[in-house]
N, C-alpha and C positions, 0 to 999 in steps of 0.2 A: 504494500500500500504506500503511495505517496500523499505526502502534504504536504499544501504552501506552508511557508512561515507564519503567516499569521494565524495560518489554523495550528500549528504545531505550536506556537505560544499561548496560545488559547488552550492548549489541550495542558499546555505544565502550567498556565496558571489556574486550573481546575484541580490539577493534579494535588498542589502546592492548597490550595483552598482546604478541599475535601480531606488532608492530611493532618491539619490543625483542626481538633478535636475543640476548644477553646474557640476557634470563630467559627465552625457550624455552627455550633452552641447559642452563641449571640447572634447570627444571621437569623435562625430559628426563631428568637426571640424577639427581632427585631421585626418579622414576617406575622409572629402571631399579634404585635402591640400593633401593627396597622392594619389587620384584620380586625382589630379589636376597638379601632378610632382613638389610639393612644397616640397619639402623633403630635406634634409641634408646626405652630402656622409658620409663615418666613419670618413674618411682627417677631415673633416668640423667640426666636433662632437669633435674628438681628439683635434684638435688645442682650440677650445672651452673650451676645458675643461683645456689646460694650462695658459691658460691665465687669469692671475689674475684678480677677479673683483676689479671694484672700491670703492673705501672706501667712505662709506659714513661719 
């Protein structure tokens, strides 16, 4: 079987995904919280991200 490059990159970075046990984990979770209408508007995200965190 041949593959272009970009299919063969696609295919190790699938590979590389599905191999991290830790972000199927949160991909999972992240699929069910917007199934679920747990989501964040852009408002929400923007102000988020002005806001300085705290110092530890």
């Amino acid at each position: 079987m041949l593959l272009g490059a970009d299919d063969y990159d696609a295919m190790m970075e699938t590979v590389a995904v599905l191999s991290d046990a830790k972000l199927v984990k949160d991909i999972g979770k992240g699929l069910r919280d917007l199934a679920l209408g747990d989501t964040f508007t852009v408002e929400q995200v923007r102000a988020g991200m002005r806001t300085p965190s705290p110092k530890e």
